[in-house]
C-alpha positions in Angstrom: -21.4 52.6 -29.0 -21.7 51.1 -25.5 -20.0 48.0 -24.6 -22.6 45.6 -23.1 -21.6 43.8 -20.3 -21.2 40.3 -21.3 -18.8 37.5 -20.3 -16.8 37.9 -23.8 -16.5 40.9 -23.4 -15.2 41.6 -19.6 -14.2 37.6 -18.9 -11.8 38.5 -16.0 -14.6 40.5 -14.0 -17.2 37.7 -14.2 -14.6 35.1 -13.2 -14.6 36.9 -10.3 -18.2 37.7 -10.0 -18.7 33.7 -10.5 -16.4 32.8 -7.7 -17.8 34.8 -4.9 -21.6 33.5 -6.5 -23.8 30.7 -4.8 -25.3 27.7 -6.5 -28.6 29.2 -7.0 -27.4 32.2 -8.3 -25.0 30.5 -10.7 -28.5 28.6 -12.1 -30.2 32.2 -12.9 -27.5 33.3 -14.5 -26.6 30.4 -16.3 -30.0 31.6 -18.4 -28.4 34.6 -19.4 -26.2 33.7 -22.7 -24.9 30.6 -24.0 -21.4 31.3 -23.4 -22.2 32.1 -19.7 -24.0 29.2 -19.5 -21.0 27.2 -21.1 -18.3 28.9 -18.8 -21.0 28.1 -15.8 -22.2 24.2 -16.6 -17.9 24.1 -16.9 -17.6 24.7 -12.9 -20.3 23.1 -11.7 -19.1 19.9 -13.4 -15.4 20.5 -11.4 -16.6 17.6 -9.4 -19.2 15.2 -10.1 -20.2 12.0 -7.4 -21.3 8.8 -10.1 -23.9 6.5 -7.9 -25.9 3.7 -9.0 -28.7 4.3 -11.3 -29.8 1.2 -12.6 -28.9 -1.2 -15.4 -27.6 0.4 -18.0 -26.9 3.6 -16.3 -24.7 6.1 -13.8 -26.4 8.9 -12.1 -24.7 11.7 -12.0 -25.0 14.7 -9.8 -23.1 17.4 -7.4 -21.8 16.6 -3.8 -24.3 19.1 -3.0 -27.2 19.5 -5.9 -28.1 18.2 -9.0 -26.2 19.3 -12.3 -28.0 21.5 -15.2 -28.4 19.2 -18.2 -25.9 16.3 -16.4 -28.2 13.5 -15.3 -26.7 10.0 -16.6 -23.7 8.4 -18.1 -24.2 5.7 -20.0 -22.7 3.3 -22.7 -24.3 2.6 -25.4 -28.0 1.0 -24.8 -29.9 -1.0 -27.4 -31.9 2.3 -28.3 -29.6 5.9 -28.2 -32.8 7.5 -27.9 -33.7 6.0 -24.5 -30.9 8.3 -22.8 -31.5 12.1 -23.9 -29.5 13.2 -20.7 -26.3 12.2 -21.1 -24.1 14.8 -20.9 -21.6 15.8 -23.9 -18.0 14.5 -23.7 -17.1 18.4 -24.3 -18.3 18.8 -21.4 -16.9 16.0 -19.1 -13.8 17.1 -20.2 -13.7 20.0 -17.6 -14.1 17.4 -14.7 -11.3 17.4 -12.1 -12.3 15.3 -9.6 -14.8 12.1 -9.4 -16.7 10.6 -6.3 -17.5 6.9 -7.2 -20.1 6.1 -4.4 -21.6 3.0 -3.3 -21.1 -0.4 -5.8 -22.0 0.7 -9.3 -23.1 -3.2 -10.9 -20.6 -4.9 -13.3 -23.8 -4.0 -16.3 -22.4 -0.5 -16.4 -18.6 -0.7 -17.2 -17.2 2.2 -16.4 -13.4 1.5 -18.0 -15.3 2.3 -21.4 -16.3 5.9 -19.8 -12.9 6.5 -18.9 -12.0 8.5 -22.3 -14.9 11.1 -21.2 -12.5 11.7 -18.6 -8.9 13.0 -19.4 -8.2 15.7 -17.3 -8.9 14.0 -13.9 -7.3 15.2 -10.6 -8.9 12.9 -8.0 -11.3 10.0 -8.2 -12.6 9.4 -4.5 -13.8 5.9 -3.8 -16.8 6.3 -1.3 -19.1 4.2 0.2 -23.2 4.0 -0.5 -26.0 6.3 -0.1 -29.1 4.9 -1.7 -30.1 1.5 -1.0 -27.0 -0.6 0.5 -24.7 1.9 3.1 -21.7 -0.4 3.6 -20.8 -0.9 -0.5 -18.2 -0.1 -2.4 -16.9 0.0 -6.0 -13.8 -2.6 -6.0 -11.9 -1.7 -8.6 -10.3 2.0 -9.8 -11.9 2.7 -13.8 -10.2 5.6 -14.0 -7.0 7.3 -14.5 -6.1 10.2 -12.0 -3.1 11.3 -9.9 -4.7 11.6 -6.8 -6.3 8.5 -5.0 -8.9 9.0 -1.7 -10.1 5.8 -0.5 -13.0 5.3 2.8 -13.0 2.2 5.1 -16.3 0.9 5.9 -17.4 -1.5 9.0 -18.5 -4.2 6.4 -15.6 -4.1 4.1 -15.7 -6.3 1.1 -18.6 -8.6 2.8 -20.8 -5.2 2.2 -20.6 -5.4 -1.1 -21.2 -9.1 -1.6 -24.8 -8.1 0.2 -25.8 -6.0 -2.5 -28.7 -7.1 -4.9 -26.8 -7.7 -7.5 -25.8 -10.7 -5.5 -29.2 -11.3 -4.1 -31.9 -11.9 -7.0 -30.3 -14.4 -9.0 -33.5 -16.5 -8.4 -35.4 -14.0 -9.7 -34.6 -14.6 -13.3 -33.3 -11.4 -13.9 -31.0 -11.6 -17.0 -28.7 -8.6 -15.9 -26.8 -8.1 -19.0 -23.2 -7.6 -18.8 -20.8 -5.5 -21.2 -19.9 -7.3 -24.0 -15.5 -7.4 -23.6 -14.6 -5.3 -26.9 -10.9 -5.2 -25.8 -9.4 -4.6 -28.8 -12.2 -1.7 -29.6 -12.0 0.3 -25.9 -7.7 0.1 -26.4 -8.3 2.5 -29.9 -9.7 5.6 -28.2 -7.8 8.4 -27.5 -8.6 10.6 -24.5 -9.9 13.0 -26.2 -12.1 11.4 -28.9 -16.0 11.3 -28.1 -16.4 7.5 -27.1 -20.4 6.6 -27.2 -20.3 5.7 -30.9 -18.5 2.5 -29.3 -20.3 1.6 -26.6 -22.0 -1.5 -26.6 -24.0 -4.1 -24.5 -24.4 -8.0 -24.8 -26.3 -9.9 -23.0 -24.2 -12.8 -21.2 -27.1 -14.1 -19.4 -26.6 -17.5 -21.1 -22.7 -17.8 -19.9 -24.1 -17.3 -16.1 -27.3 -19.8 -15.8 -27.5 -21.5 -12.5 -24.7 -18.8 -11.4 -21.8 -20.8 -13.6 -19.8 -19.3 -16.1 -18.0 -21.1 -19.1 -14.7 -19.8 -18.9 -14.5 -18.3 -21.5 -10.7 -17.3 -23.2 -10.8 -13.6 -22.7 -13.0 -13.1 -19.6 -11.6 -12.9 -16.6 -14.5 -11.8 -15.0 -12.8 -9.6 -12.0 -9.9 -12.4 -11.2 -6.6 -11.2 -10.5 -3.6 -12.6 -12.5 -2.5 -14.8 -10.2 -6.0 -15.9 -9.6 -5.9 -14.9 -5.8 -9.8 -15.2 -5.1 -9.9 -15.6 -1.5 -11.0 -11.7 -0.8 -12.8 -11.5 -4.1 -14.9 -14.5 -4.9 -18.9 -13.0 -4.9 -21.6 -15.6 -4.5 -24.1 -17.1 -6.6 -21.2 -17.1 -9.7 -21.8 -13.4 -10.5 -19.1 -11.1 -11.5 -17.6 -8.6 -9.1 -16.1 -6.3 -11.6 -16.7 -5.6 -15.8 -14.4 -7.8 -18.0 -12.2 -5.1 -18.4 -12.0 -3.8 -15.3 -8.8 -5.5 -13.2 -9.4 -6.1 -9.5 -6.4 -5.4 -7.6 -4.7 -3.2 -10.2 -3.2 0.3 -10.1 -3.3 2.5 -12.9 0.5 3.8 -13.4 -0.7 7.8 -13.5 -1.3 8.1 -9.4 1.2 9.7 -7.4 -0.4 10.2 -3.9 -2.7 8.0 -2.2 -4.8 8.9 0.7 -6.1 6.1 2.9 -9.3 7.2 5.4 -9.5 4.4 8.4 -12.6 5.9 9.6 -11.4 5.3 13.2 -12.1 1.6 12.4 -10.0 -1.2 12.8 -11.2 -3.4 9.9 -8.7 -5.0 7.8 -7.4 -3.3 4.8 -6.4 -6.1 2.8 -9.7 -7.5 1.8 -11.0 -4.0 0.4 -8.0 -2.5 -0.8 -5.4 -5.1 -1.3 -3.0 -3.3 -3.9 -2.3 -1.2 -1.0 -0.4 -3.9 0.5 2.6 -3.9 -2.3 2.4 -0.3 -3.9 4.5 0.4 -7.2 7.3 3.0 -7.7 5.2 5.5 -9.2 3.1 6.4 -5.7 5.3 8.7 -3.9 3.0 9.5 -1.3 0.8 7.8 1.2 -1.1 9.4 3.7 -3.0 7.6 6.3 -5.9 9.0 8.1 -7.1 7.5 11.3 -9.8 8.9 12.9 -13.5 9.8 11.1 -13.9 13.2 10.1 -17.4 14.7 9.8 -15.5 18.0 9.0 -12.6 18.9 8.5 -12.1 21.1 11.0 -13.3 18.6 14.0 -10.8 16.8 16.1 -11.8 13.6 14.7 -13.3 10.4 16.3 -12.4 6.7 16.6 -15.8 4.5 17.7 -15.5 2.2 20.2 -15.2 -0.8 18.1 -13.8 -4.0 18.1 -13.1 -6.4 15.4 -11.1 -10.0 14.7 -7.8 -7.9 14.7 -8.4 -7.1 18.7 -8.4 -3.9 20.6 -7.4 -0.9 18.7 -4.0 -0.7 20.8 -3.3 -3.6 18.5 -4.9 -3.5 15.6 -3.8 0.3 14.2 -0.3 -0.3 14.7 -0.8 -4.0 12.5 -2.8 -2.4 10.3 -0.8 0.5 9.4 2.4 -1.5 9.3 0.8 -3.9 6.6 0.8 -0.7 4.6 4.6 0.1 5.0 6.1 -2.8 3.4 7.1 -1.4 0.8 8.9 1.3 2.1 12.6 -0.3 1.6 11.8 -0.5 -2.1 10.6 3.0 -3.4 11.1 6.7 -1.9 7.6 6.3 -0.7 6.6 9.3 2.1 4.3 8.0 4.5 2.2 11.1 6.3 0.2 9.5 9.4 -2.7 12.0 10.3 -4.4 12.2 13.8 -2.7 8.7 15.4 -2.5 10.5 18.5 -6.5 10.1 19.0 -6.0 6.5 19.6 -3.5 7.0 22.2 0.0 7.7 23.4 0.2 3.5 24.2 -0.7 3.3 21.0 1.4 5.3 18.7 4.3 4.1 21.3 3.8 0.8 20.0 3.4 1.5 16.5 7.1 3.6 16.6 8.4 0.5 18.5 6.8 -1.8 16.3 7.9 -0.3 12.6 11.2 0.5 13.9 12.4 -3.2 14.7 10.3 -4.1 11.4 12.9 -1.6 9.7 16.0 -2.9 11.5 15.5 -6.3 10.6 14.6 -6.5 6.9 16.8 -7.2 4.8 18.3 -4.6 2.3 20.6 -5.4 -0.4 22.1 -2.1 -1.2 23.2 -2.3 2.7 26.8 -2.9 3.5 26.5 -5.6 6.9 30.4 -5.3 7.5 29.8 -1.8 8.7 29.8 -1.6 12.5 27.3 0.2 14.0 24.8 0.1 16.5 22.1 -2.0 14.5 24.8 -4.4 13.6 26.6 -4.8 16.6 23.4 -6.0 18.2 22.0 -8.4 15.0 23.4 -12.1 16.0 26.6 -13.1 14.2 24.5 -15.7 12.5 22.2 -13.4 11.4 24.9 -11.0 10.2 27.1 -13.5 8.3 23.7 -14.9 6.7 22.9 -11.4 5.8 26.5 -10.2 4.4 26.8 -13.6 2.3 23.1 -12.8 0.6 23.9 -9.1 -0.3 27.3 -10.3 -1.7 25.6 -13.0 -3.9 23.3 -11.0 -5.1 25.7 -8.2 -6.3 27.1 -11.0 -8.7 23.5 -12.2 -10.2 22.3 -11.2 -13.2 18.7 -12.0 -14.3 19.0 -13.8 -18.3 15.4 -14.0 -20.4 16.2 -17.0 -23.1 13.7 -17.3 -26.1 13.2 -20.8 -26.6 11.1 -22.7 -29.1 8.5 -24.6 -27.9 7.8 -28.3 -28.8 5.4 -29.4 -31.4 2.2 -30.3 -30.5 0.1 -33.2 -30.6 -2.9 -31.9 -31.4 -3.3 -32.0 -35.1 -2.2 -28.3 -36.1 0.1 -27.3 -39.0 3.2 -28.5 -38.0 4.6 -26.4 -40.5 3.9 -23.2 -39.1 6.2 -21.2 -36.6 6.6 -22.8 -33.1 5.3 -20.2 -30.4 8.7 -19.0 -28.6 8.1 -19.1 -25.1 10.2 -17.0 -22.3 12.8 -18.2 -20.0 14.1 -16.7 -17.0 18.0 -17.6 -15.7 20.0 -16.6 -12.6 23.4 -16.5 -13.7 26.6 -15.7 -11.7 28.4 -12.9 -12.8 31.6 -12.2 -11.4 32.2 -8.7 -12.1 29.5 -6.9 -9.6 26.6 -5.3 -11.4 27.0 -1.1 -11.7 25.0 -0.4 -9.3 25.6 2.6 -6.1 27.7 1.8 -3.2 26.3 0.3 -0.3 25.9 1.9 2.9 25.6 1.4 6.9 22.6 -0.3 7.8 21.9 2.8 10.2 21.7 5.0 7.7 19.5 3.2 5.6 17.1 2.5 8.6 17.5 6.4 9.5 16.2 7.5 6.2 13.4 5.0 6.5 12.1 6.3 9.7 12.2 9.7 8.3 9.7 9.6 5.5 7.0 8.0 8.1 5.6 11.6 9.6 3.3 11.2 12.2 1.2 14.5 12.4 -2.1 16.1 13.8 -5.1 17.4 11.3 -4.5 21.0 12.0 -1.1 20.6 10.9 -2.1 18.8 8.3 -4.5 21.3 7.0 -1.5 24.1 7.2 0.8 21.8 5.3 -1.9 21.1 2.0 -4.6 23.6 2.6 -8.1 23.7 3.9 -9.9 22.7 0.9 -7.2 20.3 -0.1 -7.7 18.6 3.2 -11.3 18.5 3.2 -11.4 16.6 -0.2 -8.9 14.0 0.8 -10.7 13.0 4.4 -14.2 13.9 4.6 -16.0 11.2 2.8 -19.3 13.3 1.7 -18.6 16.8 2.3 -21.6 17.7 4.8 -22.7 17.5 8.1 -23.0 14.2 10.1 -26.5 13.2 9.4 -25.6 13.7 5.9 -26.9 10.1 5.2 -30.6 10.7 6.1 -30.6 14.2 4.9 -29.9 12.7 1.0 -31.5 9.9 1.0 -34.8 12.4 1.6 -33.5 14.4 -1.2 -33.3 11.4 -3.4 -37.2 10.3 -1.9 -36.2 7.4 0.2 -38.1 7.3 3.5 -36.7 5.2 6.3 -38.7 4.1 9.3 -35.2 4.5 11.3 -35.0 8.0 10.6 -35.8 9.4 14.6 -38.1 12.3 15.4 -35.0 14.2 16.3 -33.3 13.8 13.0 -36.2 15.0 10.9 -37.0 17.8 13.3 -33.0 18.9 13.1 -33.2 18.6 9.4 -34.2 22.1 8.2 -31.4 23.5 10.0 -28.7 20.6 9.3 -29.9 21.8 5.3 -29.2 25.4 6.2 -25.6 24.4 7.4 -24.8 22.4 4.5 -24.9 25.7 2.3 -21.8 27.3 4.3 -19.5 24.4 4.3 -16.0 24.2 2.6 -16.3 24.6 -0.9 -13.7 22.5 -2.2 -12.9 24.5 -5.9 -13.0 28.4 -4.0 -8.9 28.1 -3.8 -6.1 29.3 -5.4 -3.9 26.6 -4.5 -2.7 24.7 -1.6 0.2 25.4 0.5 3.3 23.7 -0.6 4.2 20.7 0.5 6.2 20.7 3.6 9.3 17.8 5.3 12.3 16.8 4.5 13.0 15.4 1.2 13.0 11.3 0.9 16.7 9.8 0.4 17.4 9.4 -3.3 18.6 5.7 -2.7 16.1 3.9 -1.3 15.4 1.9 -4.3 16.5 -1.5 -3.3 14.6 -4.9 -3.0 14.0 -6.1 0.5 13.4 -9.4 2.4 12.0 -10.9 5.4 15.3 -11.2 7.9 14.4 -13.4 11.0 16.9 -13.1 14.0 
């Protein structure tokens, strides 16, 4: 009896048959059998973009079409049979990498879709499409390893523009997640999550734009409550409940930071980039704006409250790099040298008497050496005497009772025990590695901060690699007007020249990079980071 030629059958030839196959012809043969559909609807969900749909709702589609069968994500709405095309959590398990575009409202909370999602490589932070261009999501919902971050010219002020901030008045009653903390923390990764999605409408805690402060609702604040970047107008909410602002999920290793060739301030749109944890190894800047990969990349004549941009890429950049006396961090600067040799001169100058005069406790000042021969004495002694004291200080958390209150409870119920924190001097020095020169801690800093061109770049990570880490849509440059007539949104600024140019601009888009044709990217290359860079550091004024 003949074998028939079926995916089950002969799984290895139809891989390859699939990967040399376009989109079309992926959607014909996707009708074929159920398992070929299965193994098909599994690439083309490889990488999704989420973008605002409403409400209650995330659209979901392709960088370049729109999914078989994937059309919205969800929670739970008031009626399950209002959303027939959600896609299954069997599916969504398959998705590697996740484009959050534009602001997606605070009504859709997508920390309670992060279980759909366990097996995510990158999630890509990009800016809008549809209605507002400069807008943003604020806050990372899901857990990846991978990082890709977009500037914008608007920064946070963009997304304080959106409607959501606008139509108040209106007497919308935009209904806002209900916080089930202690339900969302249950799930596991790979449990199917819309049985526990739920929505409540808060509209009575925000009347006239005010909220009641409730215990349990932070409503976007930071710990510290730190609102001067993040305080949206009118009393709305930024982020979910759940969501936290300026937090870092622990799983990301590498983070990859497109300037855009603009010299907007980072802070207010990313500010956790300021103070990054151990756990990110990597950090790679990109300076100019990349329509494609392969183009030499641009920086726009533009000019903001941080001056020129001789100025304001070497501050910007160094606002990043404060960290890097704390962690093993690699820093990997790509295509500084398009704003100029005066200004990457002054960026090297800058960061390396930044380097030279923090303070480093795992640094031995007695050493002489050139660094140290040229601090002033003060300086030196001041600096010697800290890194001494602070060899004999240990750190002592007491567990004190705390008094009884006033206030009418039971009195005879257990006192909360609160925490106490003690510096106390220890005269044996704490086991901890020998100190060194201050020039070779300084020389190992300035070694993990790489300054390198896009090409080399692209030979170091890969072609496809590269193009999914700086290009922020994955088309060509009037990529803007072209979707936003896919999606059926007519501008009036759309010029004669862009619509005549748009037939062929579609016909280019079909032979670009495709980001999931590879095999792997090249390994990574430089030298490897000093394994004792792990010490606290201070500002050191001379």
């Amino acid at each position: 009896m003949a074998t028939s030629f079926t995916y089950d059958n002969f799984p290895n030839v139809w891989d390859d048959i699939l990967a040399e196959t376009t989109w079309e012809a992926k959607l014909t043969l996707r009708r074929v059998s159920k398992t070929l559909r299965d193994v098909i609807d599994r690439q083309l969900v490889k990488h999704i973009v989420l973008d605002h749909g409403g409400l209650e709702a995330i659209d979901v589609i392709a960088p370049k079409h729109r999914i078989p069968g994937c059309f919205e994500l969800c929670p739970k709405s008031r009626e399950e049979q209002q959303w027939p095309r959600t896609p299954s959590p069997d599916l969504m398990k398959h998705v590697r990498v996740i484009d959050i575009r534009g602001f997606i409202i605070p009504c859709v909370d997508m920390t309670q879709l992060a279980p759909l999602f366990p097996n995510l490589d990158v999630v890509r932070i990009t800016t809008g499409i549809k209605y507002h261009h400069d807008t943003y999501t604020p806050y990372i919902p899901f857990a990846a390893e991978k990082l890709v971050l977009f500037m914008n010219q608007t920064g946070l002020e963009g997304v304080f523009e959106h409607s959501w901030f606008q139509d108040e008045d209106e007497g919308h009653p935009w209904p806002i997640p209900e916080d089930n903390q202690d339900e969302g923390d249950d799930h596991d990764a790979g449990e199917h999550v819309d049985e526990d999605y739920e929505y409540h409408d808060h509209h009575s805690l925000h009347q006239n734009g005010e909220h009641n402060g409730e215990e349990g609702d932070d409503w976007g604040e930071d710990e510290d409550g730190d609102s001067d970047w993040d305080e949206p107008p009118k009393g709305r909410p930024l982020v979910p409940p759940k969501a936290i602002l300026h937090a870092l999920p622990e799983t990301y290793r590498k983070i990859v930071l497109n300037m855009n060739g603009l010299v907007q301030p980072i802070a207010p749109m990313y500010p956790y980039l300021l103070d990054l944890p151990p756990h990110v190894e990597e950090l790679v800047i990109v300076v100019p704006q990349f329509k494609r990969v392969t183009d030499e990349g641009t920086i726009p004549r533009n000019r903001s409250s941080l001056g020129s941009p001789e100025i304001a890429f070497p501050m910007n950049i160094l606002d990043l790099l404060g960290t890097l006396g704390k962690n093993d961090l690699r820093v990997t600067i790509v295509g500084f040298e398009r704003a100029g040799e005066r200004c990457v001169r002054q960026f090297r100058e800058t960061l390396y008497s930044q380097v030279t005069t923090t303070l480093y406790f795992d640094v031995d000042y007695a050493i002489d050496d050139e660094i140290t021969l040229s601090m002033p004495s003060q300086a030196r002694e001041f600096a010697l005497r800290d890194v001494q004291q602070a060899r004999h200080v240990r750190v002592v958390m007491d567990s004190e009772e705390s008094e009884e209150s006033d206030d009418g409870s039971d009195h005879g119920s257990p006192r909360p025990r609160v925490k106490r924190i003690r510096l106390v001097h220890d005269p044996t020095p704490k086991d901890e590695p020998p100190l060194m020169s201050l020039k070779k801690k300084v020389d190992g800093i300035m070694r993990r901060v790489e300054l390198i061109s896009m090409p080399e770049y692209i030979k170091r990570v890969g072609l496809e690699t590269a193009a999914l880490e700086v290009v922020e849509y994955g088309r060509s440059k009037d990529y803007r007007t072209l979707e936003r007539r896919r999606l059926g949104i007519e501008d009036h600024w759309i010029s004669r020249e862009s619509r005549e140019n748009s037939n062929a601009e579609e016909r280019e888009m079909e032979h670009l990079v495709d980001f999931w044709d590879q095999t792997g990217g090249a390994p990574q290359g430089g030298a490897e980071p000093p394994s004792e860079m792990t010490s606290p550091q201070h500002s050191l004024s001379n």
